[in-house]
Structure formats: structure tokens, C-alpha cells
C-alpha positions in Angstrom: -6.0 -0.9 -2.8 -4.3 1.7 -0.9 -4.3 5.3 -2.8 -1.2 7.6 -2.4 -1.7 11.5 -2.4 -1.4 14.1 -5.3 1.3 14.0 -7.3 2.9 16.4 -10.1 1.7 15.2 -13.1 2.8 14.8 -16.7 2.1 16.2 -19.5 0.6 13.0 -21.0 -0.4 9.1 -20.5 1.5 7.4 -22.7 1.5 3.5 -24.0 4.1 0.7 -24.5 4.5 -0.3 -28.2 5.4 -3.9 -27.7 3.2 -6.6 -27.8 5.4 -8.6 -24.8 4.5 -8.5 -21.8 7.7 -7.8 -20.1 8.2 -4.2 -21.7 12.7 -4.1 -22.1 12.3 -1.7 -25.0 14.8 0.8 -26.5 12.0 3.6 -25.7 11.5 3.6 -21.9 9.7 7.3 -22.0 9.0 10.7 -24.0 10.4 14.1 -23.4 6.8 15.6 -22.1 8.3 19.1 -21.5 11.5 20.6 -23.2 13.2 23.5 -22.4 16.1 24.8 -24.4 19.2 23.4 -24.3 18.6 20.1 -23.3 20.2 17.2 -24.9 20.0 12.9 -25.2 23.4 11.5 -25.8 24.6 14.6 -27.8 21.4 14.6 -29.8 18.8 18.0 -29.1 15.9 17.0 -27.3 12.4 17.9 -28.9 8.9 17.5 -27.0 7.8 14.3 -27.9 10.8 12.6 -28.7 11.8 9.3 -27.0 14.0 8.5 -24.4 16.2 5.1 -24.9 17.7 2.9 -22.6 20.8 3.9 -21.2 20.2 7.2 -22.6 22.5 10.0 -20.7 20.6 13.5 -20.2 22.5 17.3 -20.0 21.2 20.4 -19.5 22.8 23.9 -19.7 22.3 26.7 -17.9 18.9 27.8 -19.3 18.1 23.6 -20.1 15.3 21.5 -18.3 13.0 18.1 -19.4 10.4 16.6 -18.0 10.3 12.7 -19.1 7.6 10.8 -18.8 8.3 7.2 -18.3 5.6 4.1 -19.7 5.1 3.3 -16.2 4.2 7.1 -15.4 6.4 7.6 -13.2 8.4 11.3 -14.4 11.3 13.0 -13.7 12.0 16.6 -14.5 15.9 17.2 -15.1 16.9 20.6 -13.9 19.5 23.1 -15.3 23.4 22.3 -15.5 22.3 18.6 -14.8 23.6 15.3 -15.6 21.6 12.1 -15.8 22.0 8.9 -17.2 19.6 5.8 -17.4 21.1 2.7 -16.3 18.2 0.4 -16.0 14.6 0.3 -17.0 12.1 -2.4 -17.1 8.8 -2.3 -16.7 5.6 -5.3 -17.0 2.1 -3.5 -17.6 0.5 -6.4 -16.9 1.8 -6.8 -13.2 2.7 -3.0 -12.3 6.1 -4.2 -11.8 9.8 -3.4 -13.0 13.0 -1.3 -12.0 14.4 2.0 -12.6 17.8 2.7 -11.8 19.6 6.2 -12.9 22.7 8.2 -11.9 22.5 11.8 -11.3 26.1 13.2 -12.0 25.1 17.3 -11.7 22.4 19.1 -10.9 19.3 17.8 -9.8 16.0 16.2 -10.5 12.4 16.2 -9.4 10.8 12.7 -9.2 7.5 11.4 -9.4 6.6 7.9 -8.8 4.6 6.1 -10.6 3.7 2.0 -10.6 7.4 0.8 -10.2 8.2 3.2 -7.3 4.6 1.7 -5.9 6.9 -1.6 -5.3 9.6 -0.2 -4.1 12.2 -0.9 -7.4 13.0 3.0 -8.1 16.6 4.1 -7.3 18.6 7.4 -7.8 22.4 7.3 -7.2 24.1 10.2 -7.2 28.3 10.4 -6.1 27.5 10.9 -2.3 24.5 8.6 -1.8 21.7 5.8 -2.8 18.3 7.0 -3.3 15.2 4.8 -2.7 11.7 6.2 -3.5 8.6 4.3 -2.7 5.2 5.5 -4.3 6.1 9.2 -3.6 7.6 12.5 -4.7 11.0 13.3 -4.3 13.7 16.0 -5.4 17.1 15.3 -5.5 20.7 17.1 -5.9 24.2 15.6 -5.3 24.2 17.0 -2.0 20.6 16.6 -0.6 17.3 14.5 -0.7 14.0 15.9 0.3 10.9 14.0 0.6 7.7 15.9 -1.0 5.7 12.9 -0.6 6.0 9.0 0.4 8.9 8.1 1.8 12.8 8.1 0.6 15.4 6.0 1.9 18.8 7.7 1.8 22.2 5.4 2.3 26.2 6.7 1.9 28.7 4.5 3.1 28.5 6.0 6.6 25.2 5.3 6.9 20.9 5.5 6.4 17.7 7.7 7.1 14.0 7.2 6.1 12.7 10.2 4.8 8.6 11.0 5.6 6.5 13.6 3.7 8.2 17.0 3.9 11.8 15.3 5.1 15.0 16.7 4.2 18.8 15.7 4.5 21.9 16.3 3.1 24.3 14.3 1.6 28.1 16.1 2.4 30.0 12.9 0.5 33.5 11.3 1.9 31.7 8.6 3.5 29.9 10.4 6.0 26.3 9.5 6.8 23.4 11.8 5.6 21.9 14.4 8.1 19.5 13.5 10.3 15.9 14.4 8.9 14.4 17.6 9.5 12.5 20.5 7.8 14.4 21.8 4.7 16.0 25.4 5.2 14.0 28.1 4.7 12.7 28.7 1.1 14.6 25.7 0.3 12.1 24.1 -1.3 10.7 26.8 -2.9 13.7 28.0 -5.1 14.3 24.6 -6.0 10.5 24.2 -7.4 11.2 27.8 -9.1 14.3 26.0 -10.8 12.3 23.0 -12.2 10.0 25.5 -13.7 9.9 27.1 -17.3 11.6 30.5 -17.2 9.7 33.8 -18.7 10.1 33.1 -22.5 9.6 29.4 -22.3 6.8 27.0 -22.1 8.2 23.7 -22.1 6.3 22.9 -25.2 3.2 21.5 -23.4 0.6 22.5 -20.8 0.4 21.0 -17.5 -1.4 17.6 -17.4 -3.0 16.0 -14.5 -2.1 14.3 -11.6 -2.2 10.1 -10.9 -3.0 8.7 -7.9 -0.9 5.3 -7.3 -0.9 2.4 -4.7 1.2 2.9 -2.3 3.2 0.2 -0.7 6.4 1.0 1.4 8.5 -1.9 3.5 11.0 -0.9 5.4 13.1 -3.4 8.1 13.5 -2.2 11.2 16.5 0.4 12.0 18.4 -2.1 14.3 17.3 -5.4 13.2 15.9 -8.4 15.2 17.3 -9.0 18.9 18.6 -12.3 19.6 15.7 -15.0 20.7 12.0 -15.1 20.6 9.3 -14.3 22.8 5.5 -16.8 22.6 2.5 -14.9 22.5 1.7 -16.5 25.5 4.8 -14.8 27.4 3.6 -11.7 25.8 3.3 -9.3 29.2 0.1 -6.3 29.7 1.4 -3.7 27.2 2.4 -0.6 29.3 0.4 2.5 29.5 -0.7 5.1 26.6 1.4 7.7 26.2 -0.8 10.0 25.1 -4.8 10.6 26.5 -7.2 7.7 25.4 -9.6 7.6 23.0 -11.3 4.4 23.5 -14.2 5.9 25.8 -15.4 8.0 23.2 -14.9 5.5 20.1 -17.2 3.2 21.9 -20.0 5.5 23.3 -19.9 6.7 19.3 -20.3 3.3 18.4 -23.0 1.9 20.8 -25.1 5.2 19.3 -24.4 3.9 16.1 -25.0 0.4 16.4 -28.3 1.5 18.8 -29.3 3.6 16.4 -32.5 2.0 14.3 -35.0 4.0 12.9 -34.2 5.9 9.4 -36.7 8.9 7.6 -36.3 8.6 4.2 -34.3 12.0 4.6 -32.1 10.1 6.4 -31.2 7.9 3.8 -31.2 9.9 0.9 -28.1 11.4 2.8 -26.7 7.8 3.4 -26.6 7.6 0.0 -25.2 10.6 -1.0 -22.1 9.9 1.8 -21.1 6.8 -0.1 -17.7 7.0 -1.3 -14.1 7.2 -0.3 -12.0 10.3 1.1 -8.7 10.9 0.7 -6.0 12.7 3.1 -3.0 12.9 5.3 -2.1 11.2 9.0 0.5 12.6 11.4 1.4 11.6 14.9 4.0 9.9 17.9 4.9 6.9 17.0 6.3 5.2 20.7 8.1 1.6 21.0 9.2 -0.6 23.8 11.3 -3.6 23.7 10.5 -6.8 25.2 13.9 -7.8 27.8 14.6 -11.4 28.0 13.0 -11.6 31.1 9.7 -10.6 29.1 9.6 -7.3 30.6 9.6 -4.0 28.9 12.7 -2.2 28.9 12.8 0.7 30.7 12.3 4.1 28.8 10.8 4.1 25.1 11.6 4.9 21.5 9.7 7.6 20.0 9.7 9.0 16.5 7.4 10.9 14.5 4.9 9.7 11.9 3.5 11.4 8.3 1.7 9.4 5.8 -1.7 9.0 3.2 -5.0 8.0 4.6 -7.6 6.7 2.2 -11.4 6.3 3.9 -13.9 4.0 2.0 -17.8 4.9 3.4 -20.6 2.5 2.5 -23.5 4.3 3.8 -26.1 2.2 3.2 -24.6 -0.6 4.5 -23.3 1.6 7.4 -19.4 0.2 7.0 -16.2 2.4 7.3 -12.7 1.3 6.1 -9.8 3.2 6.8 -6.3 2.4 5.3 -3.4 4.5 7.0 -0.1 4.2 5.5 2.6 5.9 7.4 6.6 6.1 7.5 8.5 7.0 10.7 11.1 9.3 11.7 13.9 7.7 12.8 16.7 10.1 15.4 18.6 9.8 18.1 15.3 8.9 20.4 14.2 6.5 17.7 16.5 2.7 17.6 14.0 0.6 17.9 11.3 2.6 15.7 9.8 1.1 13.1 10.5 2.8 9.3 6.6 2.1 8.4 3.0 0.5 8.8 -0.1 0.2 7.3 -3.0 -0.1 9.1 -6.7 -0.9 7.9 -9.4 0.2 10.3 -12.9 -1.6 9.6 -14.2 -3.7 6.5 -16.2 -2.6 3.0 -16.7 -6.0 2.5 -20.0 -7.8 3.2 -17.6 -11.2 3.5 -16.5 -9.8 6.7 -17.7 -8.6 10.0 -17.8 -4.6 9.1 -15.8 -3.9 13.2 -17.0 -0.5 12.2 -20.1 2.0 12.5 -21.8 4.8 10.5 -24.4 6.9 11.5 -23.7 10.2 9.0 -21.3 12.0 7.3 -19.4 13.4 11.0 -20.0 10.5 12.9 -18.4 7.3 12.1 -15.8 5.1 13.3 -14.2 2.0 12.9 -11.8 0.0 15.0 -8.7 -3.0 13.7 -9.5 -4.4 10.8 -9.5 -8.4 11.5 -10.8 -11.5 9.3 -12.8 -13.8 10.4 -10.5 -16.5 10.5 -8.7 -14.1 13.2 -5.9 -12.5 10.3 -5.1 -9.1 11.3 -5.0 -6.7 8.2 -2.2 -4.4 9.5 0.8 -5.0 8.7 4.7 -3.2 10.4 7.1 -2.7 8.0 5.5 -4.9 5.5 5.9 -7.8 8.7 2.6 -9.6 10.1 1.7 -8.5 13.9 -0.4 -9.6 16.6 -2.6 -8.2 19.8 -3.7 -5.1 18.0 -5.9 -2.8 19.4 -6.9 0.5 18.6 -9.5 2.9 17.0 -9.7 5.7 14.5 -12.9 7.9 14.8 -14.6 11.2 13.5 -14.0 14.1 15.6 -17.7 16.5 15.0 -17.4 20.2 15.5 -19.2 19.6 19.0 -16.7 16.6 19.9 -14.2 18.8 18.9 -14.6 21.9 20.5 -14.7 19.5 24.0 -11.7 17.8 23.3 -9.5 21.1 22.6 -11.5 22.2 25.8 -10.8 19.0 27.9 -6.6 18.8 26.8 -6.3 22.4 27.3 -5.2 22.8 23.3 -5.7 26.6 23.7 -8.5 29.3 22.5 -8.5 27.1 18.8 -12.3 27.0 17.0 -11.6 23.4 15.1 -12.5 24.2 11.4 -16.2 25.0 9.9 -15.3 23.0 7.1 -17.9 21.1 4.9 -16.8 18.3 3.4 -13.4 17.7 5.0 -13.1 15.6 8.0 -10.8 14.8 10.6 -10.2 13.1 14.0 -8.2 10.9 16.4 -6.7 7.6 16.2 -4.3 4.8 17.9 -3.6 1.4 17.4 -1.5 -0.7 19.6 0.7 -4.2 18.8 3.2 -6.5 19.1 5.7 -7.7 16.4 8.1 -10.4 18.2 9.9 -8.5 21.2 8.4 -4.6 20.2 5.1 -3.2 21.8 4.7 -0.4 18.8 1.6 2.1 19.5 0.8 5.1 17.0 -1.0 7.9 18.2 -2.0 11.1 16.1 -4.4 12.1 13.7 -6.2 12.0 10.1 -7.5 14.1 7.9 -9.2 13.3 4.8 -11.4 15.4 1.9 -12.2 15.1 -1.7 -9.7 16.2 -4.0 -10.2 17.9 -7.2 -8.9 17.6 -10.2 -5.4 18.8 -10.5 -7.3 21.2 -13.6 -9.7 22.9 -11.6 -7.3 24.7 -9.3 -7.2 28.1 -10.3 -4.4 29.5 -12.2 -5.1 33.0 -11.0 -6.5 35.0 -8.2 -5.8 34.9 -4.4 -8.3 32.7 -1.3 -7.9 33.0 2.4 -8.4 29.6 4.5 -8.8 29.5 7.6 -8.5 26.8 10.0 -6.8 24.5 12.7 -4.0 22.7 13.2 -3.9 20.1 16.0 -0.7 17.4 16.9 0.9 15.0 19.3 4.1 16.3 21.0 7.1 15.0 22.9 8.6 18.2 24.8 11.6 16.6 26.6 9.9 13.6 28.2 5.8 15.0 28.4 3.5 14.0 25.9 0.6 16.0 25.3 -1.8 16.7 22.3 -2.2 20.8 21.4 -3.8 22.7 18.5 -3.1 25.9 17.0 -5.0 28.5 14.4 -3.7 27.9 10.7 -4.1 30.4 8.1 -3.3 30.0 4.7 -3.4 33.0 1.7 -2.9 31.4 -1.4 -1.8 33.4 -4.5 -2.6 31.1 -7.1 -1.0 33.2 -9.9 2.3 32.5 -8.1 1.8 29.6 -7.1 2.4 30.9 -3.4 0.7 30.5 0.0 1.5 32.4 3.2 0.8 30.3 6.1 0.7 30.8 9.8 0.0 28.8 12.6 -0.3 30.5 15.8 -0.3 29.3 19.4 0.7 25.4 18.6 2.3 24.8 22.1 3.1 28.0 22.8 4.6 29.0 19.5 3.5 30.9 16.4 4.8 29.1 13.1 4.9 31.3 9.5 6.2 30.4 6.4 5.6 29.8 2.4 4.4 26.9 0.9 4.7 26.4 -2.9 2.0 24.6 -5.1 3.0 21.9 -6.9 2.6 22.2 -10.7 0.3 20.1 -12.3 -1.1 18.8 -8.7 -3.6 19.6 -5.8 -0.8 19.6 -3.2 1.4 21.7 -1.6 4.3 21.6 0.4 6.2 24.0 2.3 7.9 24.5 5.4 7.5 27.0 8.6 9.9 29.1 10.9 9.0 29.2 14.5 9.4 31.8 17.4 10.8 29.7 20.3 13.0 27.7 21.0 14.6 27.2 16.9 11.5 25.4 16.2 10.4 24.6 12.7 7.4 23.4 11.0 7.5 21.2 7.7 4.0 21.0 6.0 2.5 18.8 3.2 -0.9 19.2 1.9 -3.6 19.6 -0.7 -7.0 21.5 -1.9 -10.3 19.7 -0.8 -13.6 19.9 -2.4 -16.2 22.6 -0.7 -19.8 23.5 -1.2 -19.1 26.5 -3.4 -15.7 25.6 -4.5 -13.6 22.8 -6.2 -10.5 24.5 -3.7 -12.6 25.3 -1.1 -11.3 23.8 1.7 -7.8 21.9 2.9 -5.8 19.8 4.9 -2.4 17.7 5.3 0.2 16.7 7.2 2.4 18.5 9.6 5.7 17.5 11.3 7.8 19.9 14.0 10.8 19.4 15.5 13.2 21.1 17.4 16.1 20.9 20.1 14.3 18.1 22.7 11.0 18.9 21.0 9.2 16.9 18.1 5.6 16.7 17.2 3.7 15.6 13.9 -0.1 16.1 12.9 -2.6 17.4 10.7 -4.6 20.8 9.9 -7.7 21.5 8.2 -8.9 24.8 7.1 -11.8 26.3 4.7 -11.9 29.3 2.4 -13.3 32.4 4.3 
């Protein structure tokens, strides 16, 4: 099962009270948080009190609520808002239903829970369609942005995906939503602030904890299927990578691994402790060629960038890796033939399959396509099978890394000291009928606390790197920047920087996201109208629950895009 990130919790889990198994009841949620004045069809809303069926929502000025839905998916309702419920149904047994709801004012945070998982949670609003699938979203009648997952936005003149940190607007009379980008500066930030109980309230509850749900997003392709079909066996050499290889490196790794025979009882007592799965962020170049019907590539490529969730499984004893990397694409005006999203398995946990993966300790590992014995390929494009994958995804050690920053000429970065956080390259490459589709990037994955042990108070530097693919009209090239963060946990606040990424120094503010381990934020660069949109979360250290961090970034900028990851520990 695929794990999405961190979301912003509720204030409580709460149960179905009917014994069916297909839950169409009057109460679909509770009012977890109430802010004065907030009402339910005319009625006052109190903490605790349920939420019907096509119940219709309004706030005032100085009103906000926080429902809480039996699937746990929630919605906070900001001031001078307007929402009704159309549809609700949800089956506990299966993780399955549908929400539907109209926004008419205002706007609304959202946070998915199992029915956004399957793709069946919709926002409508008087300019556009929302779709959210297994992520966060906030939404106002005249913009979407994307905190986490993905969001499909559709007006009658037309559609964008939305990846982690994504925004658009929405201007109405049938024109087609902006093309997605980084939200405006501070954007996001007042619009958290305005979710948020002002001095003299409290909402009538504390802040509860974050879920973690699967995450399963299918998109079809921007421009549909092209005429005809192409055999595997007419299926020509894929063209060349457009970013450096990996490959060489993945399989020296590997043959130490595999080579590799003779334990100390040390050795394995660390094995041991390794066991377990790590959770993070990807980010990368997505490129795609299209097949002619001559069976030749078309000249020329699409390219997009790529955010999205990793989730890494580690079986030390049995020395087995499994990564799952679940990713949506960017789709502009370099982008037709893009996929919207994939998700790729690297390497087998279980002992009924080959493992197509290695593990010698905690910073060396790596695994490569995940394939079944009876020759299925795991990954999947836009929920579609595909064939001919190759591909590798493998740990990058502070030595490795230091060499590889040296080697691509990624600048005077030091890769981060971190602990327990880890991070490195990887690719795969495939066909799905006439597209040759190869993602390039990176991952970065940690332990997460609990969304209760981040502080509520006090300030932490972290310091760090942040490395990414880029497309800089036409070149393609990997480069790596230093990223510092100073988080003021009291204000929920961090002030980042990242310095030297290509040639540009990024800063910005991020804002933590209440009742989480993530934050999200985005970044104002010094050349050429470049701008930075982050996502991210607190990892696990040695001597702290928030000692360390990483996440996704994605920049963009006029002929310029890019998307990766950073990683930083607390000085």
C-alpha cells in the first residue's frame, strides 16, 4: 500500500453509527472546530454537532468550521463563506464513496481522506470543477492551489493538473484556468492565517493529529490516444537520456552488495535496527517522445515537471528494498504529450518474488523495476499498464555525493550531514503504446514524527541542500544549491533560502501546516523572474523528533523549469 504525506489533521477520529455497510446517513461529519458565527442551514453551529446531508454552511466575517467527515477526510470553511453538501456517501468496509459540494463564497481548505484516496472528491465552485486525489487542497472561487497530491481543475475553457505546491486561477466566463505555477508571494501564507482561529478564539478544540492515506491518482493523458497502434516488436531503441546516467553507479552499488558475504554480529544488529519503511518526497523532468507512424520518434520531446510522495520499505535482514514513487506531472505549453501521473515500484519486500534490489546498510542500498515473476511490471502510467521498463533508484552516501555535485559541476554545495534522512537519484524509462516516457529526478525520504511532537514554541536553524533536474531553454542539466531554513515554531513561520541553484539565490516563507509535520511555502528568485514553490516536512534526528528535513521543490520561470528535492538537518 502506497502512503501519502502529512496532512492537516482533525480534531478527532470519529465512527459511523449505522450498522449497514454502505454508510448514506443523515450525519456525514461533526463540526471538529467552531469559530463564531458559523451556521448549518440557519441553525448555529456548536463543536460537536453534526453535519447532515445536504447541509448548506455560512460564515460571517469573524466565522470559520472545521468538519470532519466519517471518512476523515476535513474541510475547514473560511470566513464570509458559502458551502453546501450535495452528495456524500461513504462504505467503511471498502474505503470507497463520493463527496460532492458547492463552494458559493469564500473559500475552504481540504483534506483528503479515504474517498479522495479513489479519486471520488469534487469541489465546484461558479468558475470551475475541482478534483482532489489523496491530497491537500485550498480552494476560493477564483483559485485552486495544490498543498499536497494532486488537483485537477476544469472550466468550460478548459483543464490543468495541479502537483504539490501548484497554483491557478480560475477568472470565470468560460475561460480556461491559468497555467500552473508557484502561488504569489505570501499567497499561501495569508490564506493559512485566514483558516486559523483569530486572538480570542480557540475553535473549541486542540489540534489533533495527522492521517496518512493511500494514495492513488489516475489521470488520462492530456491529448488522448493517437490514431493506430504500434507491436512491441516494432517498438524502435528508445532515444538517448536526457539527463547524465546513473546506471554505472546503481550496478557497481549493487555487485558490492550482492558480493558482499561476511556479517560481524555488529553488522547485523544494525540490519536489524534499519528495518522499516521511510517516508518522503520525489521531484524531477519528466521527458516524452511520440512514436510516428513510421515507428520513429518524433522529432523534439515533451517535457514537464514532476512532484510526488515516495514511501521506502527496508527489510534488512533479508537485504530487500522497495520503493513506491507516486508522482503527478506538470502539464504547459512544452508538455502535450505528458503524462498527468505514474506510480512506480522499485524492488520487492516479498519473499514470493525475486527481491531485483540490494542492501548493504542504512546509506547504501538500491533497487531497480519492480517485475513479477511471471514478467508483470508493477508500474503503472496514469493508472495504464506499460512495457520495456528500465530504470533505477539508488542511495546517494555523503562520499557518493560529494563526487556527483563534483562530477556535474552542481557548485561549492556540502550535500547534507543528516542522520537519518536519506536521499538520491533515480530514472526509469518505458513505453505505453506510441509514448517512450522516462522520469528523471530525485527522492528523499525520513521518518516523520508525530504531528504532536513538533514544538509549539521556540525557533531551529536547518541547514542543508537542495539539488534538481532543469530544462534551461533546451539544456538539461542537474545543479544543487545550499538551503537554509529558520523555523519559528511559535508562528508557525520558516525563512528559507536557497542559494546558488543554477545561478540563482531563492528566499521566501513557508508556513507550517496546523496540526501536521509539513510545510509548504513558496520562494522569490533573483534572475530572470524565477520562482521556487516548496513542499515539505520534519524528519526524525538523533537528538530531535524535528531534527532534520526534506521535500519537494518545483521552479519555473520564462523558458526555464526544474523540480527536485532538499534535505537539511538542525545546526
Amino acid at each position: 500500500m502506497r502512503l501519502s504525506g502529512w496532512m492537516i489533521g482533525a480534531a478527532a477520529l470519529l465512527a459511523a453509527g449505522s450498522g449497514t455497510n454502505l454508510a448514506v446517513a443523515q450525519e456525514v461529519g461533526k463540526a471538529s472546530a467552531v469559530n463564531p458565527a458559523a451556521t448549518a442551514n440557519l441553525r448555529t453551529i456548536s463543536i460537536g454537532e453534526s453535519i447532515a446531508h445536504k447541509e448548506r454552511i455560512k460564515t460571517t466575517d469573524k466565522g470559520s468550521v472545521q468538519i470532519l467527515f466519517i471518512d476523515k477526510t476535513s474541510m475547514t470553511v473560511g470566513p464570509n463563506s458559502d458551502l453546501t453538501i450535495d452528495e456524500y456517501v461513504y462504505d467503511p468496509n471498502s474505503g470507497t464513496g463520493k463527496l460532492a459540494a458547492r463552494l458559493g463564497k469564500g473559500a475552504l481548505r481540504f483534506v483528503g481522506g479515504q474517498i479522495s484516496h479513489t479519486g471520488d472528491a469534487e469541489i465546484k465552485t461558479a468558475a470551475a470543477t475541482v478534483g482532489i486525489r489523496g491530497g491537500v487542497a485550498m480552494i476560493g472561487t477564483g483559485f485552486v492551489f495544490a498543498g499536497y497530491g494532486s488537483s485537477t481543475v476544469t472550466t468550460p475553457g478548459g483543464t490543468v493538473t495541479l502537483g504539490a505546491g501548484e497554483f491557478t486561477q480560475t477568472p470565470g466566463a468560460g475561460e480556461p484556468p491559468s497555467p500552473p505555477g508557484p502561488p504569489p508571494p505570501n499567497f499561501v501564507q495569508n490564506l493559512i492565517q485566514s483558516f486559523q482561529s483569530a486572538p480570542g478564539q480557540s475553535g473549541g478544540a486542540g489540534q489533533g493529529t495527522a492521517s496518512r492515506g493511500n494514495v492513488q491518482r489516475a489521470e488520462a493523458r492530456a491529448t488522448g490516444t493517437p490514431n493506430g497502434s504500434v507491436a512491441g516488436s516494432l517498438t524502435p531503441q528508445p532515444p538517448p537520456s536526457p539527463l547524465p546516467p546513473i546506471n554505472q553507479t546503481a550496478s557497481t552499488l549493487n555487485q558490492t552488495i550482492q558480493t558482499s558475504t561476511q556479517q560481524t554480529a555488529v553488522e547485523k544488529t544494525v540490519t536489524q535496527q534499519a528495518s522499516g519503511t521511510l517516508f518522503g518526497f520525489i521531484g524531477g523532468l519528466m521527458t516524452t517522445w511520440l512514436l510516428d507512424p513510421g515507428s520513429n520518434y518524433q522529432n523534439g520531446a515533451s517535457v514537464g515537471r514532476y512532484t510526488g510522495t515516495a514511501q521506502i520499505g527496508i527489510d534488512g535482514s533479508r537485504r530487500r528494498i522497495q520503493a513506491n514513487f507516486d508522482g503527478t506531472v506538470s502539464h504547459d505549453q512544452q508538455g502535450p504529450a505528458l503524462p498527468s501521473s505514474f506510480s512506480y515500484q522499485f524492488g520487492f519486500l516479498d519473499p514470493n518474488e525475486d527481491p531485483q534490489s540490494g542492501y548493504r546498510d542504512s546509506s547504501n542500498f538500491v533497487a531497480f523495476p519492480a517485475i513479477r515473476r511471471n514478467g508483470q511490471i508493477v508500474s503503472k502510467i496514469d493508472d495504464a499498464p506499460i512495457t520495456n521498463q528500465d530504470g533505477v533508484m539508488v542511495t546517494m552516501s555523503r562520499d557518493m555525493a560529494q563526487y556527483y555535485v563534483s562530477l556535474y559541476g552542481m557548485g561549492n554545495v556540502t550535500p547534507c550531514d543528516c542522520d537519518y534522512t536519506k536521499w538520491g537519484f533515480w530514472s526509469s524509462g518505458s513505453n505505453q503504446g506510441p509514448y517512450y516516457d522516462v522520469a528523471q529526478g530525485f527522492w528523499v525520504a525520513g521518518r516523520p514524527p508525530s504531528a504532536g511532537e513538533v514544538p509549539l514554541s521556540g525557533q531551529a536553524s536547518y541547514v542543508g541542500h537542495a539539488v534538481a533536474a532543469i530544462q534551461n531553454d533546451g539544456s538539461r542539466y542537474y545543479a544543487a544549491g545550499v538551503f537554509n531554513n529558520t523555523v519559528n515554531f511559535g508562528a508557525r513561520t520558516g525563512q528559507v533560502s536557497v542559494t546558488g541553484l543554477d545561478g540563482t539565490n531563492y528566499a521566501g516563507q513557508v508556513s507550517l501546516l496546523s496540526g501536521t509535520t509539513g510545510f509548504v511555502g513558496s520562494l522569490a528568485g533573483d534572475v530572470g523572474s524565477r520562482n521556487m514553490a516548496l513542499a515539505g516536512s520534519f524528519f526524525r534526528g538523533v537528538s530531535s523528533p524535528v531534527g532534520e528535513m526534506g521535500g519537494s521543490l518545483a521552479v519555473s520561470g520564462p523558458g526555464y523549469l526544474g523540480a527536485g528535492i532538499f534535505a537539511a538537518k538542525m545546526k
